[in-house]
ZAMARGU-4260 file (C-alpha; in steps of 0.2 Angstrom, whole numbers, plus 5000, padded with zeros to 4 digits):
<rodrens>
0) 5485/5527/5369 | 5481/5538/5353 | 5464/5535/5351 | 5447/5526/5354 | 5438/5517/5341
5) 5421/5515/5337 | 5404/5521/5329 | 5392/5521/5343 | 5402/5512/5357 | 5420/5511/5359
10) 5427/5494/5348 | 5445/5496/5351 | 5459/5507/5357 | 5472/5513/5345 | 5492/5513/5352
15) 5505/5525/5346 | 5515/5511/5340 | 5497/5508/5326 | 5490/5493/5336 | 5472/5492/5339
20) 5467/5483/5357 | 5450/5477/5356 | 5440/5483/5371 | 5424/5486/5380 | 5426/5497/5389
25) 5438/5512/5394 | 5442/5519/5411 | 5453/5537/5408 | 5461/5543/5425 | 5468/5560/5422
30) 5473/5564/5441 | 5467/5576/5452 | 5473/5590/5461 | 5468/5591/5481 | 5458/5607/5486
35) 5474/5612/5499 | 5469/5633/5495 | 5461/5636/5512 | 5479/5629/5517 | 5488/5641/5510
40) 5488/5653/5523 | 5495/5641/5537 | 5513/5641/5531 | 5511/5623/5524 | 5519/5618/5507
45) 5504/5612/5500 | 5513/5609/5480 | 5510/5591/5483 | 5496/5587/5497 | 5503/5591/5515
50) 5517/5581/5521 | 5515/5567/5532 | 5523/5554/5541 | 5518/5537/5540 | 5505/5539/5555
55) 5499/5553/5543 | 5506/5566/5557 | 5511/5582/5546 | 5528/5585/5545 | 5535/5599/5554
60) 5518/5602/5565 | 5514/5593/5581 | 5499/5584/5585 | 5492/5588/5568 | 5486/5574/5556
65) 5480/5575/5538 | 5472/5562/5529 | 5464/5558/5511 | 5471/5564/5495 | 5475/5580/5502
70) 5489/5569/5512 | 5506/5566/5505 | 5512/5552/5516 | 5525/5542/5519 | 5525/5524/5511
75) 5537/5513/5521 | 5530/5497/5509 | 5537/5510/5493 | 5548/5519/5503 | 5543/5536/5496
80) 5528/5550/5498 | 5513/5548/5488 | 5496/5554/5488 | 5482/5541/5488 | 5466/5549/5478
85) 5453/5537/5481 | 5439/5538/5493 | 5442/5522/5503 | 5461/5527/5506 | 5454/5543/5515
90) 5444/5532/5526 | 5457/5522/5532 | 5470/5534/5533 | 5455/5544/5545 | 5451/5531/5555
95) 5468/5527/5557 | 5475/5547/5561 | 5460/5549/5573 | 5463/5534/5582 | 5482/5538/5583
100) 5483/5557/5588 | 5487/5561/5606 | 5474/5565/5616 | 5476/5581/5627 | 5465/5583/5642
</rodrens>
């Protein structure tokens, strides 16, 4: 993308290649960053979320879970880390961590 088009509303989206895609509407997503600094401290590598497993257990540190966008877990369906950022993701991967942490009595 190049550009947006339009007086009052946006008409079109302009490419780098010079076409112009009529639209609507436009939806930007520019990324996020997670709020990881009161993580610093812990000795975590926090570059890129904290690093999980696919059960979303922190790499490296027991019977610790992380989930959400701060969460850099293990994709088996892509086979790689990612971050989800989106709000239901964080509720899943929760409900999911809480329900799959050990329980010490």
């Amino acid at each position: 993308m190049s550009g947006l088009l339009g007086r009052e509303t946006v008409e079109a989206v302009s490419l780098a290649d010079g076409t112009n895609l009529p639209a609507d509407i436009v939806v930007v997503s520019i990324g996020s960053v997670p709020a990881a600094d009161w993580l610093v401290s812990s000795g975590l590598d926090v570059t890129r979320g904290v690093e999980c497993d696919r059960t979303c257990a922190v790499t490296g540190v027991p019977d610790v879970v992380a989930a959400g966008d701060l969460a850099n877990w293990y994709n088996p369906l892509y086979e790689r880390h990612m971050r989800v950022e989106h709000w239901t993701n964080a509720i899943e991967q929760g409900t999911f961590a809480a329900r799959d942490t050990p329980r010490h009595t």
